[in-house]
C-alpha positions as CSV (number, residue, x, y, z in Angstrom):
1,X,53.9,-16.1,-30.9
2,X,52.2,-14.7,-33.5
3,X,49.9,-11.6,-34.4
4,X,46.9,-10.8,-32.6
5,X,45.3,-9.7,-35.8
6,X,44.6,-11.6,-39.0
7,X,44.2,-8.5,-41.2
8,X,45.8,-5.2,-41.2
9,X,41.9,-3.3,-40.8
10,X,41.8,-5.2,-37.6
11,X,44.6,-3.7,-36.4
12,X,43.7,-0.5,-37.6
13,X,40.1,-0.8,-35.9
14,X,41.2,-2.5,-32.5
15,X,39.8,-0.2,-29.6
16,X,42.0,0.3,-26.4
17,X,45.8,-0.9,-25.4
18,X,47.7,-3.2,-28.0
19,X,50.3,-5.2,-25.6
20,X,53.0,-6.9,-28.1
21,X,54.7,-8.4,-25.0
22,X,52.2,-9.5,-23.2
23,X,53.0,-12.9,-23.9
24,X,56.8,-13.0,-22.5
25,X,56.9,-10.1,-19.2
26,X,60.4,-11.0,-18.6
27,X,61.1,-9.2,-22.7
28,X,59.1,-6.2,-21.7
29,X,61.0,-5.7,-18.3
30,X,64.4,-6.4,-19.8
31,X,63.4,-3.9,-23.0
32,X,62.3,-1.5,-19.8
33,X,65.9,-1.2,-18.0
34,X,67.6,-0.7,-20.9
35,X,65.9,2.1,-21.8
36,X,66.2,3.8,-18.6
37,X,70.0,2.8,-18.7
38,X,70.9,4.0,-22.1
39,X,68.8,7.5,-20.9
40,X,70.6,7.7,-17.7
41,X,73.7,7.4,-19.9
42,X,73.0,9.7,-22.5
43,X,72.1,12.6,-19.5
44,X,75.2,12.0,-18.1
45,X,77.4,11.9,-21.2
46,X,75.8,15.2,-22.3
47,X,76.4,16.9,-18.9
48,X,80.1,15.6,-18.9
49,X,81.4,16.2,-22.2
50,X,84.8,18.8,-22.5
């Protein structure tokens, strides 16, 4: 899976969303819950520390 853009002024000029992970949903998803576990784990380690 390569770039949608041959040229860096076409990325630069492209109107609207850029989806890098549009091709593979199941990457985007897994990126997704890590996030939220890593914040839910960084709220709770700053509300627990002695």
């Amino acid at each position: 899976m390569g770039s949608p853009f041959d040229t860096a002024e076409g990325y630069v000029n492209a109107e609207g969303a850029i989806h890098s992970f549009v091709g593979s949903p199941a990457l985007a998803t897994i990126c997704l819950i890590l996030s939220v576990i890593i914040t839910l784990w960084f709220l709770y380690r700053s509300f627990t520390l002695h």
